[in-house]
C-alpha positions as CSV (number, residue, x, y, z in Angstrom):
1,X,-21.9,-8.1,-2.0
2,X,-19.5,-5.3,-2.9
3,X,-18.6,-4.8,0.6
4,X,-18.0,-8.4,1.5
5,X,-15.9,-8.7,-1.5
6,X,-13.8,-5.6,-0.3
7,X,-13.6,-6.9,3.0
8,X,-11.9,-9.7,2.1
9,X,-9.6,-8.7,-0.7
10,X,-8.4,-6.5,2.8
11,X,-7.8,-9.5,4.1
12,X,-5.6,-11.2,1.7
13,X,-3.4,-8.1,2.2
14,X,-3.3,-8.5,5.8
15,X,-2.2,-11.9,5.2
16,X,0.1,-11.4,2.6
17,X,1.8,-8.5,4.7
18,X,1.9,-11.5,7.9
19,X,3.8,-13.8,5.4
20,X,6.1,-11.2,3.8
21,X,6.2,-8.1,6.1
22,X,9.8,-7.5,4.0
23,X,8.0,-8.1,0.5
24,X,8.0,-4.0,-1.2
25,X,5.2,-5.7,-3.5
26,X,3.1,-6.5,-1.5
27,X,2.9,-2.8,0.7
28,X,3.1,-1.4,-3.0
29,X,0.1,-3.0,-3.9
30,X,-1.3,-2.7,-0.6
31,X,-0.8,0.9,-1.3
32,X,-2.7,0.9,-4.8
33,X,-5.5,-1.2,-3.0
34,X,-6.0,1.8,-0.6
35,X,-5.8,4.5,-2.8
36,X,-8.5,2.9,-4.8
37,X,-10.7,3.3,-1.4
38,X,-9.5,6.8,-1.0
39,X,-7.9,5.8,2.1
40,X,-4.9,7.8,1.2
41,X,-3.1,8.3,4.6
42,X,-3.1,4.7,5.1
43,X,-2.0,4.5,1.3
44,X,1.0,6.9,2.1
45,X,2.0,4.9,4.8
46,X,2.0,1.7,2.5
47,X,3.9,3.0,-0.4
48,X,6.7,4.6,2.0
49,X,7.2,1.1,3.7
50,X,7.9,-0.4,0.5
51,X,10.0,2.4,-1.2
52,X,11.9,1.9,2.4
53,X,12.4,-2.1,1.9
54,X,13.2,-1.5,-2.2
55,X,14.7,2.4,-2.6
56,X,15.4,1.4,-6.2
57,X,11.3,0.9,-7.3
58,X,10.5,4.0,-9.0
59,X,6.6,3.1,-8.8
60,X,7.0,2.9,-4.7
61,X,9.2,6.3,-4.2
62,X,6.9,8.2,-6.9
63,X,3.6,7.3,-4.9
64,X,5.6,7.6,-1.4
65,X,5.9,11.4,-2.1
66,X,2.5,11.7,-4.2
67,X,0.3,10.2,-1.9
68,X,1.6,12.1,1.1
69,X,-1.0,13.9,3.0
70,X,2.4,15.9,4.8
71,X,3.9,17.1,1.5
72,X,0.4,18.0,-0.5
């Protein structure tokens, strides 16, 4: 049950990023999402899309440089 539900909370990020692939929310959270699953490569890549489409979110540039596997 846990998986499914997993799977397709994925999915409503996929589809969210095919709707507003400019929208820094939605890789932000995209990001979080990941991190949660400790997929934190794909997390990194996520948050540095988003602090690149909004450079004024703090919470996107502070987890861009965190959650990079290249800077820890």
């Amino acid at each position: 049950m846990q998986k499914t539900r997993i799977n397709e909370a994925e999915s409503l990020f996929l589809r969210a990023k095919d709707l507003s692939p400019n929208d820094s929310n939605v890789h932000l959270h995209y990001g979080l999402y990941l991190m949660d699953l400790a997929r934190i490569p794909e997390a990194a890549v996520s948050f540095e899309k988003a602090a690149k489409l909004k450079s004024s979110d703090y919470e996107s540039n502070f987890n861009a440089g965190e959650k990079n596997p290249l800077i820890l």
